[in-house]
ZARO-103024 format. One record per residue: x, y negated, z negated of N, C-alpha, C, O, CB in turn; residue in three letters. Coordinates in steps of 0.05 Angstrom, whole numbers, plus 5000, padded with zeros to 4 digits. Glycine has a CB too. Layout:
ZARO-103024
XYZXYZXYZXYZXYZAla...
//
This chain:
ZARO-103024
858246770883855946930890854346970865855447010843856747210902Unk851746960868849646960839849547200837850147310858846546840839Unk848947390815848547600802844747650807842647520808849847540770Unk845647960810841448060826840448000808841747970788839948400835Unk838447980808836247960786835948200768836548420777833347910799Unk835248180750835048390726832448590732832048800720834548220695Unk830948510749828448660757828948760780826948890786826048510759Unk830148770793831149030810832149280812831649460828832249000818Unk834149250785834049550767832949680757833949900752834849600752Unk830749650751828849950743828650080779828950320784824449840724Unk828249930796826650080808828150270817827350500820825349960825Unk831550150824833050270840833750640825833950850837835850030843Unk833750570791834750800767831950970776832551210780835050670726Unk828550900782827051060793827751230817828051480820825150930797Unk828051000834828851130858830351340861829551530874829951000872Unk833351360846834851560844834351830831835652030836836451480836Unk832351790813831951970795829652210812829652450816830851800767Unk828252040816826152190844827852330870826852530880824251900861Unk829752240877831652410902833452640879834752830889834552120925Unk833452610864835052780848832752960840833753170847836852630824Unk831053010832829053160820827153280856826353510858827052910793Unk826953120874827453320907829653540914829653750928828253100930Unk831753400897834353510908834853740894836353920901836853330907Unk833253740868833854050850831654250855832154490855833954020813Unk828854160861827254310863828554480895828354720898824354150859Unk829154370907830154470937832354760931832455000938832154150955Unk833654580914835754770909834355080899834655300909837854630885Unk832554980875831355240861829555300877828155500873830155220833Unk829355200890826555370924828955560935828755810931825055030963Unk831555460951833555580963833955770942833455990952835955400972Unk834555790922836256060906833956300894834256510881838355910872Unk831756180902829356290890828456570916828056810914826656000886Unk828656360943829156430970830256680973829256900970830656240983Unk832756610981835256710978835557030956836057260964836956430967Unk835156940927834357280912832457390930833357580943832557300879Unk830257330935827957560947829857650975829857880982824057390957Unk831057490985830557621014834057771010835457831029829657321046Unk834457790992837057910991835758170977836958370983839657720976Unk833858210961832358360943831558630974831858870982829058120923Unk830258370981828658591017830158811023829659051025828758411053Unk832958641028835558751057836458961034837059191042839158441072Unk836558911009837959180991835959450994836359671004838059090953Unk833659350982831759540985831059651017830059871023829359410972Unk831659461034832259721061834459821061834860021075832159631092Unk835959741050838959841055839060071044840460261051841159671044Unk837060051016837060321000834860491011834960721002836460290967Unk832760461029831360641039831860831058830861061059829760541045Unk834360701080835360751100837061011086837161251091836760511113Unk838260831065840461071054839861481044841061701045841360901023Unk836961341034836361541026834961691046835461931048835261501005Unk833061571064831561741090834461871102834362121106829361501118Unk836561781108839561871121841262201105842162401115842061531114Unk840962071070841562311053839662531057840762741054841562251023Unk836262561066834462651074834662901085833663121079833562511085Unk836762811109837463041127839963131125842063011130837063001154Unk839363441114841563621111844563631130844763671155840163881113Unk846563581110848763721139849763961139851164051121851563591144Unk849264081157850164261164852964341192853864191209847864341165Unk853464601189855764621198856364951218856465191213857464581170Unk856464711248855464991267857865141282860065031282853164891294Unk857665341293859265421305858065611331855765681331860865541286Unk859665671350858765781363859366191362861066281346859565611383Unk857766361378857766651370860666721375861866561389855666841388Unk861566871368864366941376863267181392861767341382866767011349Unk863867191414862867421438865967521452866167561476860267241468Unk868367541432869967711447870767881448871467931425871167671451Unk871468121467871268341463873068491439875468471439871568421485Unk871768631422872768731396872869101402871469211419870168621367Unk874269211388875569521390874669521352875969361339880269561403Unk872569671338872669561312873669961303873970161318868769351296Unk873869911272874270221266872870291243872870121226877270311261Unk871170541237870770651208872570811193872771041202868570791208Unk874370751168875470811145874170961135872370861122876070641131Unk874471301133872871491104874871541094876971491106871071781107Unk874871701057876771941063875472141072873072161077878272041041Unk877872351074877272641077879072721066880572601050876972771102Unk879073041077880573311060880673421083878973421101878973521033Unk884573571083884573751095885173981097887174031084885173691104Unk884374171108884274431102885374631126885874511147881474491094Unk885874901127887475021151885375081168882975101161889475281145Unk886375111191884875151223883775411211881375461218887275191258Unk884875571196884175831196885375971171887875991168884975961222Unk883476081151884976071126882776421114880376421108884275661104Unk884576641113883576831100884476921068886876891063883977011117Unk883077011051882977091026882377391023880277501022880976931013Unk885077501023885777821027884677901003885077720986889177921030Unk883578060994883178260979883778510989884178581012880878240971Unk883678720957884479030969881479270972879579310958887079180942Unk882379371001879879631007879879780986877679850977880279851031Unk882279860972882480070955883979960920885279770914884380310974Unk882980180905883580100874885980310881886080510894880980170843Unk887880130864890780280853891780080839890379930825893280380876Unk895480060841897180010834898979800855899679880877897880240825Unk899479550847901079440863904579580863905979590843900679140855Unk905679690893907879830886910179630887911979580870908280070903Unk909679510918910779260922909679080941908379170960913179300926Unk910278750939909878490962912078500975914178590968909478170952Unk911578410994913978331011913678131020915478061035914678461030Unk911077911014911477521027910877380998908777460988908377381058Unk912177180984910776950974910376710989910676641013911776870954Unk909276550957907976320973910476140992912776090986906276100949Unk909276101011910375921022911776041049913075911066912075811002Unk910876371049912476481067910876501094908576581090913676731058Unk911776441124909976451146911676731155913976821156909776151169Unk908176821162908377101164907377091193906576881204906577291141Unk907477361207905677481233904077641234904477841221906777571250Unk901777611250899277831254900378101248902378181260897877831285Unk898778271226899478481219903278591207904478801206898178591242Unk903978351200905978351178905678461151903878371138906578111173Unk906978611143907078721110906878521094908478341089909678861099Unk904878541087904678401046904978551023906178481003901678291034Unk903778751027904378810999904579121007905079171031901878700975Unk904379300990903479690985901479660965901079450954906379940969Unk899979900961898779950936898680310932897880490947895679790937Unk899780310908899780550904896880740894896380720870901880560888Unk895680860906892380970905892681210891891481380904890681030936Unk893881330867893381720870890281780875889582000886894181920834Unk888581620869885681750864884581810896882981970904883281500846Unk885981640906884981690934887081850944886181910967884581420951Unk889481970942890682140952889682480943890382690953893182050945Unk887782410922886982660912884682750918883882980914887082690889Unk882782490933880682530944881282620977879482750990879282290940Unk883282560987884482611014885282841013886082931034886682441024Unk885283050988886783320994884183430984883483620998889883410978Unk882683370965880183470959877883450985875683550984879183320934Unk878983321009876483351029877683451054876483511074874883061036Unk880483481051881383651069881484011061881784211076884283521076Unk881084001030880384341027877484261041876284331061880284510987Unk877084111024872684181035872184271071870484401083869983711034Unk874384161080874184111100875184441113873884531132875583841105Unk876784551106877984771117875884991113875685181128880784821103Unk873884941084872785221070869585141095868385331103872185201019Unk868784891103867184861125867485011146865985161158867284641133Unk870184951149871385121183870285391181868285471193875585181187Unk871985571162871785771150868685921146868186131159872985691127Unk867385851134864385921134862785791156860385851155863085841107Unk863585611176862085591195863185781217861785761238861885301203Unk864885941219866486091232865486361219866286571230869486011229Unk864586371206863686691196860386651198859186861205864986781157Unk859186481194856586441221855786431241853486431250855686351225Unk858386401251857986481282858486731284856886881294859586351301Unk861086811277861287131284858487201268858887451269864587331269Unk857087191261854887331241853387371264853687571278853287161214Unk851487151271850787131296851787181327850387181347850486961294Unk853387211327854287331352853887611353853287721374856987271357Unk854387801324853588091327850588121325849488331332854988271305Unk849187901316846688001311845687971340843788131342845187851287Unk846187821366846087781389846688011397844888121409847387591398Unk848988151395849688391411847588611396846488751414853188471409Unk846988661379845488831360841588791365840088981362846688701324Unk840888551373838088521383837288721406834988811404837588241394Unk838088761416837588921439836089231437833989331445840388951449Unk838989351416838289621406836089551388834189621401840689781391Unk835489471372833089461353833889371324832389311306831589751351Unk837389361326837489391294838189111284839889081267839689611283Unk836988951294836288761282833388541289833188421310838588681283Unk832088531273829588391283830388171286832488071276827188381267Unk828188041307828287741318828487481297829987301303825687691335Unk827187471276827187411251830087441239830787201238825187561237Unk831987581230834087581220835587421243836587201236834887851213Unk835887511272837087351281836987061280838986911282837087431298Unk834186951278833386651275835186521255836286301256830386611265Unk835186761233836486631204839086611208840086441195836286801175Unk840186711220842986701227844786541247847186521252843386911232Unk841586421258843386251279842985951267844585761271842186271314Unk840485951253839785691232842185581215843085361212837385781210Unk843185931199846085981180848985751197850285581186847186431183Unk848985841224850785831230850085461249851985321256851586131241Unk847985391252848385101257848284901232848884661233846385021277Unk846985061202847884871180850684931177851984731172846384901154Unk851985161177855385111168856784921189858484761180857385421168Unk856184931219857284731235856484361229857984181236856284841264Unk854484341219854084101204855684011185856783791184852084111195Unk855584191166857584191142859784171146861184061129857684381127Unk861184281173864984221184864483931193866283771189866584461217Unk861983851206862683661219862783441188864683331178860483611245Unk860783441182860683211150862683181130862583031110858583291130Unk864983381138866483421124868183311137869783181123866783621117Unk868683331163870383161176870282931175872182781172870583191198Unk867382861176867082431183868082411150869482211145862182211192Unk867482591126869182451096872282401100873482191095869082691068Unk873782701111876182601110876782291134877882091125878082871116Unk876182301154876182111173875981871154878081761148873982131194Unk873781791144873781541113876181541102877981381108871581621083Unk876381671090878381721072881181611084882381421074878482021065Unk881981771108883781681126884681381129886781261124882681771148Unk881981291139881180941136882680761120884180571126878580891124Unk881880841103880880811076884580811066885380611054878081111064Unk885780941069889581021061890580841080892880811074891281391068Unk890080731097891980521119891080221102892180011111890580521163Unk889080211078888879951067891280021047891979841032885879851053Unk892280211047894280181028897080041031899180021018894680411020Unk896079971057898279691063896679421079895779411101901279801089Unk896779211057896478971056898078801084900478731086897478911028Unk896478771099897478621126896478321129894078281128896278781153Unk897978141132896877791151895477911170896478081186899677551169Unk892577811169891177841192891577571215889977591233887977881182Unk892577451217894477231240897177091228898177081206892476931250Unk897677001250900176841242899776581225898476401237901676771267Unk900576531201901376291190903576401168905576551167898776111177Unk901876201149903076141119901576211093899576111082903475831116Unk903176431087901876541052901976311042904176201042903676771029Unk900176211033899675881011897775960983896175800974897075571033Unk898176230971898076360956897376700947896176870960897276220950Unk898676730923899677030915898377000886898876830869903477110916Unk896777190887896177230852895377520847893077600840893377010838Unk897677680852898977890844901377990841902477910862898378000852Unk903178140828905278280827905078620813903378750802907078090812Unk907978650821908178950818907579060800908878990780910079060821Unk905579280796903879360771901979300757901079370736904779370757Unk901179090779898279050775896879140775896979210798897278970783Unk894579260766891279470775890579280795890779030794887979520748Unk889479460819887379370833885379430835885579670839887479360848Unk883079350836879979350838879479400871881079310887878579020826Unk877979510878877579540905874779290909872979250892876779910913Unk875179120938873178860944873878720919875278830901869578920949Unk872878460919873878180910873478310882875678340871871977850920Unk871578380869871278490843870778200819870578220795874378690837Unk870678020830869977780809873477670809873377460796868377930770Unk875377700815877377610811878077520839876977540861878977780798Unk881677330828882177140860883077330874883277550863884476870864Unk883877330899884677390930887077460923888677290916884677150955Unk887977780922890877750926892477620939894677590927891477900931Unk892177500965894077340983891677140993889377200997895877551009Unk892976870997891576721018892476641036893876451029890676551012Unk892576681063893676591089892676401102890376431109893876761106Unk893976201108892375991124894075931154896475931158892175681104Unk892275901169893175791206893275511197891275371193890475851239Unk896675421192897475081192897975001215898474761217899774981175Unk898175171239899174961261897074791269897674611284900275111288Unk894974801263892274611263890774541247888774691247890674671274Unk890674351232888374221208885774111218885473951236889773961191Unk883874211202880474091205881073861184883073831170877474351192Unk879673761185878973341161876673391169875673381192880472891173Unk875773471144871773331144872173161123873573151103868473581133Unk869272941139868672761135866272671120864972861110868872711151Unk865672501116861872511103860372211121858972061107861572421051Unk860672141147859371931166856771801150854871931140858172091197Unk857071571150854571471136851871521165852471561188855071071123Unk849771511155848271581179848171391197848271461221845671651174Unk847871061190848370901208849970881237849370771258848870781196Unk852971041225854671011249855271251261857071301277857170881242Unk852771481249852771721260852171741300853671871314850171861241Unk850071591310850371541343853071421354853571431378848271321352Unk854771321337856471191347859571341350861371241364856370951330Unk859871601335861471801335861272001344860372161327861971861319Unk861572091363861672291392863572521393865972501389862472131420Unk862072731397865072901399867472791419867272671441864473211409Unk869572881408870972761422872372481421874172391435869872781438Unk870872371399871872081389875472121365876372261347868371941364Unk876171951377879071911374879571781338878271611326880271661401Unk880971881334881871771299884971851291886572021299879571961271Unk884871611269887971621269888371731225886971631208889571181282Unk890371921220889572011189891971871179894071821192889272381180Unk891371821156894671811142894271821114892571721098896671501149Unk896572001111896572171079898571981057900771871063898172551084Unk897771981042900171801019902971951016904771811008898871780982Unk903372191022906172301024907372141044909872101042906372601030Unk905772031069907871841090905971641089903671661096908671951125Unk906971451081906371191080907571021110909671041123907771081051Unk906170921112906170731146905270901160903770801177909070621162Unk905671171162905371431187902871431185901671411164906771761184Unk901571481215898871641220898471961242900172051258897071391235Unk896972021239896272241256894972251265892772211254896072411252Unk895072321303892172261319890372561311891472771309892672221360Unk887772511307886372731313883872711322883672471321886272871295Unk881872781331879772921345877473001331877373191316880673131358Unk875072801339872372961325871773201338871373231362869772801327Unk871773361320869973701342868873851337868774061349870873921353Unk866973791310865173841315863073631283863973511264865474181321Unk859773671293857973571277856173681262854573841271856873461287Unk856073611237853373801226850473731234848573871227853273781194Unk850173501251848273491263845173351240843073241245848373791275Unk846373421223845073381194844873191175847073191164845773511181Unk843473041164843372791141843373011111841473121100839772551146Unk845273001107844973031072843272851052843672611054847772971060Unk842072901040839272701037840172681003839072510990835372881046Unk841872820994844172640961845772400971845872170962847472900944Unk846972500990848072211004848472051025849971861029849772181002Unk846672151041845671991071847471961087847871751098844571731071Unk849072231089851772221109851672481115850772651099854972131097Unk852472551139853472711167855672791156857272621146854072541197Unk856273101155859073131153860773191179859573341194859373341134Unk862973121189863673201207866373291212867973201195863073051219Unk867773471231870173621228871473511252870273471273869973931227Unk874773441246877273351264878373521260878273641238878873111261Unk879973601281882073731285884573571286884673381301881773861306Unk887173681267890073511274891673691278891673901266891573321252Unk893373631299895273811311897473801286898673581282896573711343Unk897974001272900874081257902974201262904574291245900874191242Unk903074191283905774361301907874261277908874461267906774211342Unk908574081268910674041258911374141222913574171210910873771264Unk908774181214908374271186908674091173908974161149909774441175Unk908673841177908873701164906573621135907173571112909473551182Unk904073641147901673571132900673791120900573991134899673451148Unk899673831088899374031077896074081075894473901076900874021053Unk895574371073892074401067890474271042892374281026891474711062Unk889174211034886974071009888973820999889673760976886174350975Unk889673711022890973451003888873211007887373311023894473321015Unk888173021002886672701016888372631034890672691036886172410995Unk886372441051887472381073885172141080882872201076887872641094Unk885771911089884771681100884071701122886171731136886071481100Unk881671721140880371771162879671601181877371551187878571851158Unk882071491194879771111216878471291235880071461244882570751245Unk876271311244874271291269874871131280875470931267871571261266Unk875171101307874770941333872170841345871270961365875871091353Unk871170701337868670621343868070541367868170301366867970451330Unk867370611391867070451415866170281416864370201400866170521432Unk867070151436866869851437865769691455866669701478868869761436Unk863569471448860869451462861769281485863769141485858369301444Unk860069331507861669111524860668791530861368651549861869241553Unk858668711507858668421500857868411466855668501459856268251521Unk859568301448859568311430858968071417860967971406861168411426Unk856467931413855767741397856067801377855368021368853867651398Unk858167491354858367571327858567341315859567131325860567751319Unk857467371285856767111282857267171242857467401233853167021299Unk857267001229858167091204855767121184853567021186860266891194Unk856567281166854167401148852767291135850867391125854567551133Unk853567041131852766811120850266761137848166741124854866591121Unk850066741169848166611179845566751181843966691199849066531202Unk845166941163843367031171840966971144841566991120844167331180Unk838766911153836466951142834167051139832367021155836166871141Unk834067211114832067401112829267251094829367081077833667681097Unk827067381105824767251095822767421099823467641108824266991107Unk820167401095817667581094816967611120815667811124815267501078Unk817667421146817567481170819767581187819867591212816667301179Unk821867651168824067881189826267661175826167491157823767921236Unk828567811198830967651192831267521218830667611240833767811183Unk832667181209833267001237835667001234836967151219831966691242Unk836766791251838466591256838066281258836166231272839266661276Unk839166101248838865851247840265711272842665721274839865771222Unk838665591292840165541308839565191316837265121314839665771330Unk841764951324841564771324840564681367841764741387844264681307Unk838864581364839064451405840464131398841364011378834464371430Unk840064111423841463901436840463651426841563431430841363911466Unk837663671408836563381394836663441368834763401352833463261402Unk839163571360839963671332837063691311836463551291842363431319Unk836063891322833363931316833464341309834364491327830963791348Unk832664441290832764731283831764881300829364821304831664801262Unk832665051312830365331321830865551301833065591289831065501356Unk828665701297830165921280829166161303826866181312828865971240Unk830466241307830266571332831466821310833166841292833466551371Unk829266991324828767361316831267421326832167361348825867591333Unk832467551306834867721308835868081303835268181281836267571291Unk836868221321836968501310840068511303841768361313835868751334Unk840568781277843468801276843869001296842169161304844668871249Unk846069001303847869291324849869391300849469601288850469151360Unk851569251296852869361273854469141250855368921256855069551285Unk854469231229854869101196857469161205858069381215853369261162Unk859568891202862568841205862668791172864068591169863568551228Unk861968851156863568691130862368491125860068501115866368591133Unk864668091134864167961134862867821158862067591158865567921123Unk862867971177861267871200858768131210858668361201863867801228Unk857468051225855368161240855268161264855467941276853368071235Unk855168401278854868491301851668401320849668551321855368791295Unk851668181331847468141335847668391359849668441373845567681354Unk844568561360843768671385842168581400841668691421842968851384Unk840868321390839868241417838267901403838467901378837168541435Unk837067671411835967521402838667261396838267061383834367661380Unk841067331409841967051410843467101441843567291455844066951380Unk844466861443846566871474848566681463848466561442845166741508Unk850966681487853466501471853666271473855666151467856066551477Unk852066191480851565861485849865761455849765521453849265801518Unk848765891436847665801422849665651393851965731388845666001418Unk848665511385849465351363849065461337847365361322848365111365Unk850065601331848965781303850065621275852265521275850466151303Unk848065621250848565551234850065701220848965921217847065471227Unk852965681205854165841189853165891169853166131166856065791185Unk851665691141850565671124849265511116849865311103851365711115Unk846265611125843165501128842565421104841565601090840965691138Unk842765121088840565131072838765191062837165181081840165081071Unk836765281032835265431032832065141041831964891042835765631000Unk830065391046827765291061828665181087826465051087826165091046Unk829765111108830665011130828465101147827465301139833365091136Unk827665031164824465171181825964921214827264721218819165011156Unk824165191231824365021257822664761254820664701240823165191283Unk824664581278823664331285825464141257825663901262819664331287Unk826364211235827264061214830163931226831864071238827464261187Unk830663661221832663421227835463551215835363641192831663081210Unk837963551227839963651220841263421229840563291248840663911227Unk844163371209846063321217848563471214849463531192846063141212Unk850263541243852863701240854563681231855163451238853863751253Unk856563751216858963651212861063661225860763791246859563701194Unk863463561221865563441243867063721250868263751272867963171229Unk866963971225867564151220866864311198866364231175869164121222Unk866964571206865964721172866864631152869264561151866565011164Unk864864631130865564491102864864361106863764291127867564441089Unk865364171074864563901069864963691084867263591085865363841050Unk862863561097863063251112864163051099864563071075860563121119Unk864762831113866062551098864362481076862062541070866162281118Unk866162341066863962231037862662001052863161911074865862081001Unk860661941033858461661050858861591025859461741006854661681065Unk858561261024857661011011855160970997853260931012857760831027Unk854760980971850960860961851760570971854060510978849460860915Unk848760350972848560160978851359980950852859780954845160120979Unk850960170921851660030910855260000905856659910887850160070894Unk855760110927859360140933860060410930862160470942861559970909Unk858860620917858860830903859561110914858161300909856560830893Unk861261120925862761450932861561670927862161780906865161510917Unk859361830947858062010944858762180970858562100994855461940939Unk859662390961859862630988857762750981857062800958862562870993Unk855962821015853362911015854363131025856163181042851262771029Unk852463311008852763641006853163761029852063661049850463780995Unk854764011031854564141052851764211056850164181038856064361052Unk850964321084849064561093849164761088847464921097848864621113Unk
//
């Protein structure tokens, strides 16, 4: 076989070189291609991402509307049903007591004596006064009585008799005035014994034998103090808020740090009716039954109120509420996870929750914790549960959890 001609090779080394220089420009068209339109799909990929990060998540729940029994916690102080601070009618000498502290006494029981001379000497000084009255009002009458029998004959003018009967109704004045002194006086000697004016407990003495006494309080303490323990008052100081909401008659439970776990039922009964305007509270008085003596007068004492209890109780947490220059709302999600914000009233401040009075129902979707600026009609997404949602992906592989609501 003969060998090709030598002039056939250039053309064929053209030829190839030309399909090879098609074949790269193609290629660098394809990879040229190929960047942009991979450039596109990123850059939507990243637009998407971010219009998606756009909308807040948030995290809803529904009202809690079940029936709640809630209570108000004050302290107070308690003091006796009935508590007198004896002092003495008369100045003397203490002779003797017969109760200390601690002793339960009975209505008109002995406490003490007091020994008076000044007043025993005034009691004999107005019973002479009193006799020398008798005496000279008794010799004005006989005066007058002869001058009566003696008018007749002449020997005595009408005039003398006048004077004598005038004589004899000022000395009858004078017996009588003399009488209402000793009568005082009289009085006045039966304070010389110190009596319990009811039944309780002397819960203090600050006197003994040979003491001076001052007659009335005199700037000093109460010889005896008696208090009625079978019944304790607890006042209170009601903030005014939950003043409509405490009724006479409202139920409460006390308990004193001497018994720990123990409580005591007692009874609102009565109101001051009144705002104290230093501290914007109502004071108010319970009664606790002490039949047992157990609980002492002026100690502290922890006060729960019984709050009645509403008979539909929307509640929703304190968190959800938002306050702004047009009132306070609620953040609420519909069914095209789209915002409403609705007018809300409080009924009553729970702490960490809120009591609504009116402006939601239990079907609503309430936001627990509204992002700030959030406005009706704004795009929400919920989360699966309160708190933080799943983490999301950046386009660029990149592990980002998107913020709570």
């Amino acid at each position: 076989m003969s060998p090709e001609p030598e002039t056939t090779r250039p053309a064929v080394s053209r030829r190839s070189l030309r399909l090879a220089g098609i074949l790269g420009v193609a290629v660098a068209a394809a990879v040229v291609v190929s960047g942009i339109a991979s450039r596109k799909m990123a850059d939507a990929r990243l637009s998407e991402w971010t219009e998606s990060q756009a909308v807040p998540v948030v995290a809803v729940a529904q009202p809690d509307t079940r029936g709640r029994r809630s209570t108000l916690d004050l302290p107070g102080r308690l003091e006796a049903y009935s508590q007198a601070q004896i002092y003495a009618r008369v100045s003397g000498y203490i002779k003797e007591w017969k109760a200390d502290i601690g002793t339960p006494v009975k209505a008109g029981q002995l406490l003490a004596e007091i020994d008076a001379p000044d007043l025993d000497q005034q009691i004999m000084q107005a019973e002479a006064d009193l006799a020398s009255a008798k005496a000279n009002a008794a010799l004005a009458k006989a005066t007058l009585e002869r001058g009566q029998s003696l008018i007749q004959s002449g020997s005595v003018s009408k005039q003398d008799l006048d004077q004598r009967a005038a004589d004899a109704a000022n000395k009858e004045g004078l017996v009588r005035s003399s009488q209402a002194n000793l009568d005082r006086l009289r009085v006045l000697e039966k304070y010389k014994r110190i009596t319990a004016p009811f039944d309780g407990l002397v819960t203090a003495r600050a006197t003994d034998v040979g003491a001076l006494i001052n007659a009335g309080a005199g700037g000093g303490p109460a010889l005896f103090v008696v208090s009625d323990v079978s019944k304790l008052r607890a006042y209170v100081n009601v903030p005014q808020s939950y003043v409509p909401s405490i009724r006479i008659g409202t139920r409460a439970q006390i308990s004193v740090p001497e018994y720990p776990g123990r409580t005591f039922p007692a009874t609102v009964e009565a109101s001051a009716r009144a705002i104290d305007v230093s501290s914007g509270t109502t004071r108010m008085q319970l009664v606790v039954d002490n039949a047992s003596g157990e609980l002492m007068t002026g100690s502290y004492a922890n006060v729960s109120l019984q709050l009645p209890e509403p008979e539909v109780a929307i509640v929703v947490p304190a968190s959800a509420l938002i306050f702004d220059q047009k009132g306070l709302h609620v953040a609420t999600v519909g069914p095209d996870d789209r915002v409403a914000l609705k007018d809300v009233t409080i009924a009553r401040d729970l702490g960490r929750e809120i009591e609504i009075g009116s402006g939601l129902t239990a079907h609503d979707r309430v936001v627990t914790s509204p992002p700030d600026g959030i406005a009706s009609g704004d795009k929400v997404r919920i989360a699966d549960k309160p708190g933080a949602p799943a983490p999301e992906t950046r386009p660029n592989g990149e592990a980002q959890a998107a913020s709570p609501g």
